[in-house]
C-alpha positions in Angstrom: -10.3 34.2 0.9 -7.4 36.3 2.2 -3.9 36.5 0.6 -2.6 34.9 4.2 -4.8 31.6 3.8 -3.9 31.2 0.3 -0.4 31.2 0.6 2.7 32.2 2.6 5.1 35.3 1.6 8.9 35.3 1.7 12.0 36.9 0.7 15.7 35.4 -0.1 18.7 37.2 -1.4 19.6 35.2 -4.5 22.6 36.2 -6.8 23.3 39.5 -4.2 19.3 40.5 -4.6 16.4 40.6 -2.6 13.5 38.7 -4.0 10.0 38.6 -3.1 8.7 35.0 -3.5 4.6 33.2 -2.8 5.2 29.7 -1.1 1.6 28.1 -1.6 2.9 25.0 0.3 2.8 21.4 -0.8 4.8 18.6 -0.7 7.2 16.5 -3.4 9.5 17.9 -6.2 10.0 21.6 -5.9 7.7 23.7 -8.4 8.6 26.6 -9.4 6.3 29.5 -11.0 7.6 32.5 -12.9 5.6 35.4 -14.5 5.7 37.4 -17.8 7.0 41.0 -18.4 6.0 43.6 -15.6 4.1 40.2 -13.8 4.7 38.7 -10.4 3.5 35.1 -9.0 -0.2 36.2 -7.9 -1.0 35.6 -11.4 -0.9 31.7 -10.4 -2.6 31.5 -7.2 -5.2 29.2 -8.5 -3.5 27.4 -11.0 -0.4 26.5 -8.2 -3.0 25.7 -5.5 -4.1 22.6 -7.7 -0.7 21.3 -7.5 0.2 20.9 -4.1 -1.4 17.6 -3.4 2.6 16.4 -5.5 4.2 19.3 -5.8 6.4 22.1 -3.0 4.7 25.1 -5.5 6.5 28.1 -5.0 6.6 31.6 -7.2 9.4 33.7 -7.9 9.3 37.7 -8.3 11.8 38.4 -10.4 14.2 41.9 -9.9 12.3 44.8 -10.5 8.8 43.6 -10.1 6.3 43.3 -7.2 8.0 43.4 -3.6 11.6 42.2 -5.2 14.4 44.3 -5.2 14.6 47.2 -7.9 18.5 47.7 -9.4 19.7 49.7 -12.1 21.0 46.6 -13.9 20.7 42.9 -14.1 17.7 42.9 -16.2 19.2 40.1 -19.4 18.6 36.8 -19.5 21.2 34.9 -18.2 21.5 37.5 -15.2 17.9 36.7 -14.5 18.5 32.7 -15.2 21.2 33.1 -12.6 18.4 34.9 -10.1 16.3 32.0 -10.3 19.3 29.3 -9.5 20.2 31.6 -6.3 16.4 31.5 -5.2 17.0 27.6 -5.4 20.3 27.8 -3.5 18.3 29.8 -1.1 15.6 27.6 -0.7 17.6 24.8 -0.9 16.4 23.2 -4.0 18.7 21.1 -5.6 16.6 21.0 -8.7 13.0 21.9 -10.0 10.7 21.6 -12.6 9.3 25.3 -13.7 6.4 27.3 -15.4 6.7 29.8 -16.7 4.5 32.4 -19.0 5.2 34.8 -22.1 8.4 36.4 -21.0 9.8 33.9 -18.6 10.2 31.3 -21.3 13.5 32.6 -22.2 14.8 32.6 -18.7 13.5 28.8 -18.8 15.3 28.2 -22.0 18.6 29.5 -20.3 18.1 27.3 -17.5 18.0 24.6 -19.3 21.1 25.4 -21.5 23.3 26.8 -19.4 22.1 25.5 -15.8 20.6 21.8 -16.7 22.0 20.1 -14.0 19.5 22.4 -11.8 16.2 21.8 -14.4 13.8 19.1 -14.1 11.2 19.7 -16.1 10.4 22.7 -17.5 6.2 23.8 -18.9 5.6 26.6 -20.9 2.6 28.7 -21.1 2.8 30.5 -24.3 6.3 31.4 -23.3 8.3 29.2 -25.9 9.3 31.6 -28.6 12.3 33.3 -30.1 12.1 36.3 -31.9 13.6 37.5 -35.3 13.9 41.4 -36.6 11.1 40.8 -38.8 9.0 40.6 -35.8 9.3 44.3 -34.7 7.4 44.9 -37.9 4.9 42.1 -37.5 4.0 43.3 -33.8 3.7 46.8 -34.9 1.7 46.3 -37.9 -1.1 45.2 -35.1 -4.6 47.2 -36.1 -5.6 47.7 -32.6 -2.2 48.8 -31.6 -2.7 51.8 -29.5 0.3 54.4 -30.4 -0.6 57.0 -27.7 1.8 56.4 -24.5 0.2 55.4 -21.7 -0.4 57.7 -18.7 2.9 58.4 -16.0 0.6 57.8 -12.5 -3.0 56.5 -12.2 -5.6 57.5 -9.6 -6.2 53.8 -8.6 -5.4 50.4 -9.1 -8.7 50.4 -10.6 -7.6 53.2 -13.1 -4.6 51.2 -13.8 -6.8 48.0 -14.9 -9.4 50.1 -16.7 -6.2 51.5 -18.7 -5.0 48.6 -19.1 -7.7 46.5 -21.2 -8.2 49.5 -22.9 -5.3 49.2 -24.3 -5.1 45.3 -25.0 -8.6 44.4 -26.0 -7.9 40.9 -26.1 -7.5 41.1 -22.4 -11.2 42.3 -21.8 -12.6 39.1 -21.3 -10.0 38.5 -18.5 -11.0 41.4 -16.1 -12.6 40.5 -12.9 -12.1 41.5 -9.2 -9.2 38.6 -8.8 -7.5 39.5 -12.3 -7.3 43.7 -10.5 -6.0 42.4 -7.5 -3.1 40.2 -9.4 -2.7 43.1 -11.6 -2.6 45.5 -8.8 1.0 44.0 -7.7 2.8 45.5 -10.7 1.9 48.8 -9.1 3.8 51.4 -6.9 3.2 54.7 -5.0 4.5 57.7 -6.6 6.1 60.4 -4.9 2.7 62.6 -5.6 0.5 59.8 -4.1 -1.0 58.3 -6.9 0.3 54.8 -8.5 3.1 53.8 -11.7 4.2 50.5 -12.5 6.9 49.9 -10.3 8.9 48.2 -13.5 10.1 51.6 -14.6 10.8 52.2 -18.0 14.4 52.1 -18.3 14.4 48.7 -16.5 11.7 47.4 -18.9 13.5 48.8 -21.2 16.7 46.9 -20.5 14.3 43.6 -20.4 12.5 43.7 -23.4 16.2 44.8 -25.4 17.8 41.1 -23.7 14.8 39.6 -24.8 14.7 40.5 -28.6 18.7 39.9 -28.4 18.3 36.4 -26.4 19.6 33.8 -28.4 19.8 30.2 -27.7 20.5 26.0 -29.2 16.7 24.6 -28.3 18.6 21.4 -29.2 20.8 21.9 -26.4 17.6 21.2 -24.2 17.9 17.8 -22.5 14.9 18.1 -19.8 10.8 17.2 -20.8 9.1 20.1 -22.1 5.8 20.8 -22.1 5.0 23.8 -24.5 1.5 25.0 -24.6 0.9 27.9 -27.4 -2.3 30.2 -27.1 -3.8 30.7 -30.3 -6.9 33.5 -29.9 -9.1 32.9 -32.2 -12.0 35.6 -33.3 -12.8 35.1 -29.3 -10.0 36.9 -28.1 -8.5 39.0 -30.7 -11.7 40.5 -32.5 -13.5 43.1 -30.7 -17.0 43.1 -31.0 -17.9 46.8 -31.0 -15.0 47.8 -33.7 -16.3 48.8 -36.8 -16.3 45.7 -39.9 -13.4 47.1 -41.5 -11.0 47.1 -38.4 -12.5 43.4 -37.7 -11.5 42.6 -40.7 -8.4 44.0 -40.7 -7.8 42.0 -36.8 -8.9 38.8 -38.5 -6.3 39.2 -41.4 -4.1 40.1 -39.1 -4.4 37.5 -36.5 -3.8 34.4 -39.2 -0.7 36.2 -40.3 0.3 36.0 -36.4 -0.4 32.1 -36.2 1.5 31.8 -39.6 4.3 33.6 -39.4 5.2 33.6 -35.5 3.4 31.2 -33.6 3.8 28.3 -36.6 7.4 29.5 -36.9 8.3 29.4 -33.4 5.8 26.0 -33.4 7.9 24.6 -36.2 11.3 25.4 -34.5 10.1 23.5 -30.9 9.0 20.3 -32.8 12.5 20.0 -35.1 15.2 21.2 -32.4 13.7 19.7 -29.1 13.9 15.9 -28.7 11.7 16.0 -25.5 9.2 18.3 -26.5 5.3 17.4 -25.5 3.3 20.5 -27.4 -0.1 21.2 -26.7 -1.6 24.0 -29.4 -5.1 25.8 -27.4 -7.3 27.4 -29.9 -9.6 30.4 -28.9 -7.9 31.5 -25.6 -5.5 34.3 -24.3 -2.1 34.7 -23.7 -3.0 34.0 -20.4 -4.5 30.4 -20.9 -4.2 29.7 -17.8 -6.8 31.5 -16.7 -9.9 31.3 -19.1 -8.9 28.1 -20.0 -7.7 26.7 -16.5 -9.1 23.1 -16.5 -7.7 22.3 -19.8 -3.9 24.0 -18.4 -4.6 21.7 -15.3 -5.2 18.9 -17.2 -2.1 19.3 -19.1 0.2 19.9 -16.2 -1.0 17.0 -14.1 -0.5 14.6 -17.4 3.1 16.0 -18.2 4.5 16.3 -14.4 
């Protein structure tokens, strides 16, 4: 199916920026869909097209990604929170409800805190987490963390992918012709002809700093959430042609994951938000909404 029967494209300038958005049509309560770090909205073309038979479903690229406009600065959270609410300004939303995944949760939490008049509901797809200093450690402690940089340009979008999963194992499971193609947006021409990820470093950079330093009340949040947390399992974090020891070493590591950040940040949701509907998903990805699609469908329709 072409990109032009699937949805529509458009662009807005929201907060003094020009963003790139998907509009995959719909009527009913404006939905909104924002990506994780270095993501845009093709991500969700399936999952949004199952919600337009009650939902206006469309998908934000936020500054720096995909077709949006590429500053120098703007790149913390409440500067990116204050993106989205000029996209609805744009669009002339008055308010919306809002998915988001991995990186986007903090933007939804600033919504919420410091924008709640604009927030309906607000789902989270392994996005609802806040980080502590210990993490840094934790994350880098990660056996199959791959401490070579990755390359400056790639032959292909193709290369790009193949790099990619090479990288994040867990993610191998995930590659197929329509995962390349949503993966291929993050991409850019360089000046020699071959392709970079058009979130440059310094941006990213910028991003991931705001996001260690976000800080937020969660008992400030007033809306219905809907948190869903990924937890991989042997399926998706143990890689069947490492050698026993490293599998070993993945397994060990993986329960102190689901221990010390996702039960954490799982513990935190349940005592400080009063509206909170959380769904835990054993043995998928961090992108649950794609291997396990039916069950994030099934979840969505129930909660909005």
């Amino acid at each position: 199916m072409s990109e032009q029967l699937r949805f529509q494209q458009g662009a807005v300038v929201a907060n003094g920026v020009r963003l790139h958005y998907l509009d995959w049509g719909g009527r009913g309560t404006p939905l909104v869909f924002l990506a994780g770090f270095g993501n845009t909205p093709h991500f969700f073309d399936s999952l949004a097209r199952q919600l337009t038979d009650r939902f206006r479903v469309v998908g934000l690229t936020r500054r720096g990604h995909g077709a949006s406009e590429r500053p120098e600065t703007g790149y913390d959270i409440a500067t990116l929170a204050r993106d989205i609410v000029g996209f609805l300004d744009a669009l002339g939303f008055e308010r919306a409800a809002f998915v988001g995944h991995s990186f986007a949760g903090s933007e939804m939490v600033e919504l919420a805190t410091a924008h709640a008049d604009r927030v309906d509901k607000l789902v989270f797809l392994d996005a609802l987490y806040e980080y502590e200093k210990s993490d840094l450690e934790l994350f880098g402690a990660n056996p199959l963390r791959v401490s070579v940089p990755p390359p400056e340009t790639f032959e292909s979008a193709d290369a790009y992918s193949r790099d990619f999963v090479a990288r994040y194992p867990a993610y191998r499971g995930l590659r197929t012709p329509t995962w390349d193609e949503a993966l291929s947006h993050a991409l850019e021409r360089a000046p020699d002809g071959r392709f970079q990820e058009r979130l440059r470093p310094p941006l990213a950079d910028q991003m991931g700093s705001s996001r260690f330093e976000y800080r937020a009340d969660w008992r400030r949040i007033r809306c219905p959430v809907l948190a869903l947390y990924a937890f991989p399992g042997e399926t998706w974090s143990v890689p069947a042609d490492a050698a026993p020891g490293v599998q070993d070493a993945v397994r060990a590591y993986t329960a102190r994951m689901d221990r010390e950040y996702r039960g954490r940040n799982i513990a935190h949701a349940r005592r400080d938000i009063r509206t909170l509907h959380l769904v835990e998903l054993r043995d998928t990805s961090h992108f649950c909404f794609l291997d396990r699609e039916d069950a994030v469908v099934e979840s969505l329709r129930g909660f909005l």
